[in-house]
C-alpha positions in Angstrom: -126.3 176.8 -45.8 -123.2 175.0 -46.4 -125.4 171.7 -46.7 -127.2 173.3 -49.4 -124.5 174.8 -51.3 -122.8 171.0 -51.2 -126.0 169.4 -52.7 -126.2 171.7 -55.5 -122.9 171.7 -55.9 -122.9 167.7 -56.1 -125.9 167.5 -58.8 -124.5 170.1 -60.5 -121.7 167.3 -61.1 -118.6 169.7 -59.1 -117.7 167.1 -56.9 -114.6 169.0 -55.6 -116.5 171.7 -54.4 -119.7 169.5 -53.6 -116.8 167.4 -50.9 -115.2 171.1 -49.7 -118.4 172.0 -48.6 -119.9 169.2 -47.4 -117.1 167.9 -45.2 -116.9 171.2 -43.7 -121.1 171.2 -43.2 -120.0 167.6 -41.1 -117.4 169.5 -39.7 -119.1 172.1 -37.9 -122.9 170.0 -37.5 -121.1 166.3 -37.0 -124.7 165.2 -35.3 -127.1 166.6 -38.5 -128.2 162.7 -39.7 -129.5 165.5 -43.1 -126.0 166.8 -44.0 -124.2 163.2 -43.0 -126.5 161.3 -45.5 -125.3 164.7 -48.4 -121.8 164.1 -47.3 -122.3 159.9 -47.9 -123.7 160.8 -51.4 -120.6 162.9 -52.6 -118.5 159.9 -51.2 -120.2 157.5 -53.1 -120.3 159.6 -56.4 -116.3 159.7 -55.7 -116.2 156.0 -55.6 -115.2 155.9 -51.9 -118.1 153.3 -51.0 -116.9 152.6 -47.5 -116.0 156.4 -46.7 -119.8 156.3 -47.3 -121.1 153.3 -45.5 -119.4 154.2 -42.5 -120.8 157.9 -42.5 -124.3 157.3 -43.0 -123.6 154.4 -40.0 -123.0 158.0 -38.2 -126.3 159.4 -39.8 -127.9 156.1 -38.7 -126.5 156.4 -35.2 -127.7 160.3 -34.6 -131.1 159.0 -34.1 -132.8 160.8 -37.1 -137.1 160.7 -37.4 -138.3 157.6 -39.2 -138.7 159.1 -42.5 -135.2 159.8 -42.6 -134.1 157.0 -40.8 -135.6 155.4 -43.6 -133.8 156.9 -46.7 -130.7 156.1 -44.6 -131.8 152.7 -44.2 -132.1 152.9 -47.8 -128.9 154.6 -49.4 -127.1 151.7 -47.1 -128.4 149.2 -48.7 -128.4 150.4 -52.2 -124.4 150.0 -51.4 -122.7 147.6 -53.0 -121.5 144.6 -50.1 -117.9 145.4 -48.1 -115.4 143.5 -49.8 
């Protein structure tokens, strides 16, 4: 529930409240690849690019299905390189 209230938050443009929840949705389900990749969103949205490469590397690392193994795979590389 918490994931969903964070993603609505988040493209309802509150990022505060979007981060509040979702951290705490990470917090309490740290192996939920779903809520990791929501979590890496709001970090990227907050300009913390590395805060979100190295979460969805969690996501990544849970072992999620293939399809969203795949839009992992995908948010990582729409990243801009490290510095």
């Amino acid at each position: 529930m918490l994931d969903s209230w964070g993603l609505l938050r988040l493209r309802q443009g509150h990022l505060p409240k979007a981060r509040a929840a979702l951290v705490l949705a990470a917090r309490l389900a740290p192996h939920e690849a779903e809520i990791l990749g929501h979590l890496a969103e709001v970090w990227v949205a907050t300009g913390q690019v590395e805060r979100a490469r190295s979460t969805l590397a969690r996501a990544r690392a849970v072992a999620p299905d293939a399809a969203l193994r795949q839009r992992i795979d995908l948010a990582l590389d729409a990243l801009p390189p490290p510095r």
